[in-house]
N, C-alpha and C positions, 0 to 999 in steps of 0.2 A: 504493500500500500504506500512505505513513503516510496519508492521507487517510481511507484507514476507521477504520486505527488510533485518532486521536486524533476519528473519528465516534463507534465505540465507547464512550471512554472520556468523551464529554459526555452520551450514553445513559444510560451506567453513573451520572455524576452525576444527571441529573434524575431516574432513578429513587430513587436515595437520598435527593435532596429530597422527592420526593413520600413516601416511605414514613414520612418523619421528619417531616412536614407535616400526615400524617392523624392525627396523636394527640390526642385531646380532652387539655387541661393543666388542672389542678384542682386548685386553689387553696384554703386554708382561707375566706379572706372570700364566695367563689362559689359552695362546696358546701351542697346540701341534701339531704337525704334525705326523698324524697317516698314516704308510704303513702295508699292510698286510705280513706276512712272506711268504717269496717264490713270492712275486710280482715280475716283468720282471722287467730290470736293465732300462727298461726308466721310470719307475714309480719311482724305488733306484734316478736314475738321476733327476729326479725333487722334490721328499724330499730334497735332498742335495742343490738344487738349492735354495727351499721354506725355509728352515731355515737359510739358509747364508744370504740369503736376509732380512728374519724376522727380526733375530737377529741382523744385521746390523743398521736396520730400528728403533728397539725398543732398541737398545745401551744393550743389555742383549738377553742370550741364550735362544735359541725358540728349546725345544727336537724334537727329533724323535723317537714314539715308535712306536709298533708292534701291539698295542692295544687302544679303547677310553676311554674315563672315562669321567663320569658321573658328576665329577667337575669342568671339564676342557672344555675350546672350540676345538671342535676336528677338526684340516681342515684335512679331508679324502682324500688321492689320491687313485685314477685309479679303476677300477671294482676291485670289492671286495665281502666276503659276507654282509659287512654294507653298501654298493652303491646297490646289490642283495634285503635287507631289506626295504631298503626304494624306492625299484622299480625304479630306475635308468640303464636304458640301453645301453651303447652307439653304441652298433653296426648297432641300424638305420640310424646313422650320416655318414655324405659326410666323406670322406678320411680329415682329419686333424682335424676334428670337435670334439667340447667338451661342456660337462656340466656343467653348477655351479648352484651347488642348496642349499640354506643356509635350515635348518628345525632345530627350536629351538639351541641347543648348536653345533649343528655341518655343518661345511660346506664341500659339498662334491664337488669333480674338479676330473673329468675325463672323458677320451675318448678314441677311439681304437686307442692299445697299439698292439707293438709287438713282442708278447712273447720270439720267437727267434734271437733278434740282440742283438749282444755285441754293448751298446751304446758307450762303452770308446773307443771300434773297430774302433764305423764309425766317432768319434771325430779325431780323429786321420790321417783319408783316409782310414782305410780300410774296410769301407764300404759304396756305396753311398748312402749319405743325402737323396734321394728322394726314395730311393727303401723301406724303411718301415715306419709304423705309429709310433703317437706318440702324441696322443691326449690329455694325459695325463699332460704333459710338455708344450703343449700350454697352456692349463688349467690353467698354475702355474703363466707361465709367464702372460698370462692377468689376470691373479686378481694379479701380483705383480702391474704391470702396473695400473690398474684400482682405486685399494682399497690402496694401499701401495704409492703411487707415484714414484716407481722405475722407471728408464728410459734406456731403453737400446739404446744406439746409433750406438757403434760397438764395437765387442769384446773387451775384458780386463779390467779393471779397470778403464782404462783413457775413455774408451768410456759407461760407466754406470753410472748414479749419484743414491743415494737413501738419501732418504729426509728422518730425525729422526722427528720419530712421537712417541705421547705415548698411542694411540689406533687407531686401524682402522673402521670405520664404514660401513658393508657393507650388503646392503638390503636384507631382507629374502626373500624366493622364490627359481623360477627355470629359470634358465637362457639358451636356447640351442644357441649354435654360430655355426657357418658352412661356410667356405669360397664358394663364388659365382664361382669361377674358381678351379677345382678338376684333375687336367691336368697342372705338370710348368715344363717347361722346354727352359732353358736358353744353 
């Protein structure tokens, strides 16, 4: 009896090693923020979002390039041909829904995007908030929220806090999220 008991209890450990082992760690010197060239202005709009955030978070500048690299942790937004490679689809997902899927050095965040709106248009009013997608930029914001401890309470500055950290831990895998209600209207 102790013999399985303290079997048990080296199970129980390896598992916990392993679960605490599978975390990509993301360091301000390591991070980048990868968009493809010619991606839609709401995937531009949540780079912009992810590295103001990053950068703020890690008190040092988080780039934005055009490309990954192989020495770097690459956070991938929106469909792409590196979301294409590693078989990531989002156009099965409900209207706002998105991906996170960490695999080795890169974590990928996106979902259906839409090609044709000028995002800075409908920031603005000139286009309605609910008339296109933008999976992409949910994406950003919950793993700012999630992994980075950002908070958004309400617009501006005065309504967002973001906690300095000097890496993020966040578990490898494939995350799908999809809101239960696909229909808002106020």
């Amino acid at each position: 009896m102790k013999n399985a008991f303290w079997g048990l209890v080296a199970v129980a450990g390896l598992v916990g090693c392993a679960k605490r082992d599978a975390a990509l760690l993301i360091r301000p010197e390591s991070a980048q923020v990868v968009v493809a060239a010619g991606a839609p202005s709401v995937v531009e709009l949540a780079a912009e979002e992810m590295t103001n955030f990053l950068s703020q978070t890690f008190g040092r500048t988080v780039p934005v390039v055009r490309e990954p690299s192989a020495e770097k942790v690459n956070l991938i937004l929106g469909e792409n041909q590196w979301s294409a490679a590693a078989r990531l689809d989002p156009k099965a997902l409900r209207r706002d829904g998105f991906i996170t899927f960490v695999d080795g050095g890169n974590v990928y965040l996106l979902g259906a995007d839409d090609p044709k709106v000028d995002i800075r248009r409908a920031l603005v009013g000139g286009v309605s908030l609910f008339s296109f997608e933008r999976g992409t930029l949910n994406a950003v914001y919950d793993f700012l929220e999630r992994y980075a401890d950002v908070r958004f309470y309400f617009p501006t500055e005065l309504g967002t806090c973001v906690a300095r950290k000097t890496a993020l831990a966040v578990p490898a895998g494939y995350r799908r999220t999809e809101p239960v209600f696909t229909e808002r209207y106020y």
